[in-house]
N, C-alpha and C positions, 0 to 999 in steps of 0.2 A: 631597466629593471625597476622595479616599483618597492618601492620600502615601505614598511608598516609605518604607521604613526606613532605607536607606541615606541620601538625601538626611535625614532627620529628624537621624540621627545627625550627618550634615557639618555643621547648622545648627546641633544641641547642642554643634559640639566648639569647647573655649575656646580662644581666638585667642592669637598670644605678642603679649605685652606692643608697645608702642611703643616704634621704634627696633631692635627684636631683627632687622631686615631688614639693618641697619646691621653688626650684630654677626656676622653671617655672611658678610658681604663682607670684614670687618676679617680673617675668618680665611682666605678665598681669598687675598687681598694679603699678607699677613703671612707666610701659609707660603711663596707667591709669593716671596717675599725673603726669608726665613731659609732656605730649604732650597738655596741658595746658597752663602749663609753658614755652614752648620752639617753640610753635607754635601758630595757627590759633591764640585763646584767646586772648591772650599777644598782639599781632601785631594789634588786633581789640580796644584793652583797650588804647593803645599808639596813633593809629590814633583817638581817642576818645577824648587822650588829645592834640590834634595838632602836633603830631610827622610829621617832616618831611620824606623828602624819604631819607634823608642821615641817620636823626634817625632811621628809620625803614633799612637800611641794618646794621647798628652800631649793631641792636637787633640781626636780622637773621646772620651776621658773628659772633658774640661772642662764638657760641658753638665749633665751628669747630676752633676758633685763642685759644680759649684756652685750649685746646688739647695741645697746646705746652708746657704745664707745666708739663707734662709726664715724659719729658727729665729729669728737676733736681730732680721730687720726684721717678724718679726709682731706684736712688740710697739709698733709705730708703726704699724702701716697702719690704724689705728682712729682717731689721732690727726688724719691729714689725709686721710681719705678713699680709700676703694677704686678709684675712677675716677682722681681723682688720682695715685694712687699708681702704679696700670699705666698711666695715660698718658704720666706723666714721665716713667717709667723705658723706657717704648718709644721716647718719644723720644730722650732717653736715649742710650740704643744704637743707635742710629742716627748721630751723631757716629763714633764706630767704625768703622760699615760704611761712610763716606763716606770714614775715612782710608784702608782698605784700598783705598781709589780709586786713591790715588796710589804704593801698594807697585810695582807692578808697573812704574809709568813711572818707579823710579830704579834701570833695567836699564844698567848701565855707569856709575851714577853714585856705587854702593856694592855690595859685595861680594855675594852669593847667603844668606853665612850672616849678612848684617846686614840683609836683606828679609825672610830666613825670624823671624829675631828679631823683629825688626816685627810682622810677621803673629800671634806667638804673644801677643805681648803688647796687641795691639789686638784678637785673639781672647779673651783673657781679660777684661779691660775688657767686653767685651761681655756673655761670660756672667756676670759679676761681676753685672752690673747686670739683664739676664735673673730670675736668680736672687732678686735682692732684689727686684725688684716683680710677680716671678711668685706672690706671695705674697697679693694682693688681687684675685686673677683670680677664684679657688672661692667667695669670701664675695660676691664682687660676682655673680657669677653666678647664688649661690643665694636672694641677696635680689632681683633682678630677674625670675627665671622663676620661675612659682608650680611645686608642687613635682608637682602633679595633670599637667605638659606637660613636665617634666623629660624623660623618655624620648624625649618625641619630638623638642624643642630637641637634645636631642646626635645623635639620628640625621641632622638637616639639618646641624649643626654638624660632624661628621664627615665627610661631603658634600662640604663646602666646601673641608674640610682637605682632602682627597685630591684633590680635584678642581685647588686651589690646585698644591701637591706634584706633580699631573704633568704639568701646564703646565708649571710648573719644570723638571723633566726631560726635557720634550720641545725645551723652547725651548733647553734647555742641548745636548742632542746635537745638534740640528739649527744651531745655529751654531757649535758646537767642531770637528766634522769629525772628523778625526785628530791633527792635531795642534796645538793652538790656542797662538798665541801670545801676548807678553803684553801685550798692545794689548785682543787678544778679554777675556783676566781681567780687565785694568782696566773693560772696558765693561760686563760681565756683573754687578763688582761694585756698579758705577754705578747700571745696573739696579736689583739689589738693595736699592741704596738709595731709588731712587724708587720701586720697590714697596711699602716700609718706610714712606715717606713718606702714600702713598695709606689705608696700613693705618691709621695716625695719623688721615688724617683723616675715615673713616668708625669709630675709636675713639670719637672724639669726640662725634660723633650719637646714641653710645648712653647714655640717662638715665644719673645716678649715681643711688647707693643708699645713703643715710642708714646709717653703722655703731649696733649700739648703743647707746643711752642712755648705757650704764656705760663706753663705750668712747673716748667723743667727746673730744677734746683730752687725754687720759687713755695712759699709756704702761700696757700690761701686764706685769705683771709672770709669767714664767711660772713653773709649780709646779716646777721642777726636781726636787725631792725625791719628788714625789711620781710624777715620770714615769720616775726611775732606780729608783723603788722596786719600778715594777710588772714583774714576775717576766716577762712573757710581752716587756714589748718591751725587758726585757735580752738574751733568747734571740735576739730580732731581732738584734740587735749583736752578739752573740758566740756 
């Protein structure tokens, strides 16, 4: 009996790993509540409290400056684990987005510029810790998916991300209205948190991945000298 090529091929193609089902939910939910956090929302609740336009890019740069804390905590995420490491730290950050629960419900209870203050600095706390355990996300990833399914893991992984992201923004316009008050922000960021919450706990479902050998209980030490010396990623800097 003669088999299609195409069925042959679906039977030949290698499956992802166990758990990676897990791992693509974790990122529907996750963007599901940070895109709350780290977007539209946030920037609508701050211009709500007189944020200026310097406050309002102080919010929008914080994600991306604190990405630079990658550098000192990559010399530990070897030490206790790549799972560990983005599990804690997501959960983590979630403390945070639970405080910015209660910003909004102390409306007459302290001034506009001492909620916006709040917000800035339970906004920062957040990406603080973002930042440092965003740093065992790429190793862990690339020790779980073999490297032959890599392409096709990030097109479902992308998938989810946007898919997660415009749930986010549908669910956000369709209960904000015109003008949402701040009852609507506290519940939205409420939300956000037990979305944050759900992302934790299909995190969790997914295998950890053994660092290596040379890495384990071991702090690295990184080349400094040899990474200011290289001509091309000084040009990157300057």
């Amino acid at each position: 009996v003669a088999h299609s090529p195409a069925l042959s091929d679906h039977a030949a193609r290698p499956k992802f790993p166990e758990g990676t089902q897990s791992l693509f939910w974790f990122f529907f939910f996750n963007f599901l509540s940070c895109q709350i956090i780290m977007d539209s929302p946030i920037f609508l609740y701050a211009e709500s409290l007189g944020a200026s336009a310097t406050v309002m890019g102080l919010i929008a740069g914080m994600t991306p400056l604190m990405v630079i804390f990658q550098i000192p905590a990559a010399a530990h995420v070897g030490r206790w684990g790549y799972k560990f490491f983005v599990a804690t730290g997501w959960s983590l950050r979630l403390v945070f987005v639970f405080g910015l629960v209660f910003v909004p419900l102390l409306d007459g209870v302290i001034n506009q510029q001492s909620q916006l203050a709040l917000v800035l600095v339970l906004l920062f706390a957040f990406n603080v810790v973002r930042g440092i355990a965003s740093c065992g996300w790429y190793p862990w990833i690339r020790g779980l998916i073999p490297e032959n399914i890599r392409g096709r893991y990030l097109t479902y992984e992308s998938a989810f991300v946007n898919t997660g992201s415009l749930v986010a923004f549908l669910l956000v316009a369709a209960y904000f209205g015109q003008a949402p008050t701040s009852g609507q922000f506290s519940f939205l960021f409420g939300f956000s948190c037990l979305s944050g919450v759900w992302s934790i706990y299909f995190i969790l479902r997914v295998p950890a991945v053994a660092p290596p050998s040379e890495e384990v209980g071991k702090k690295q030490e990184a080349p400094w000298a040899e990474i200011f010396g290289n001509r091309v990623f000084r040009k990157l800097l300057w």
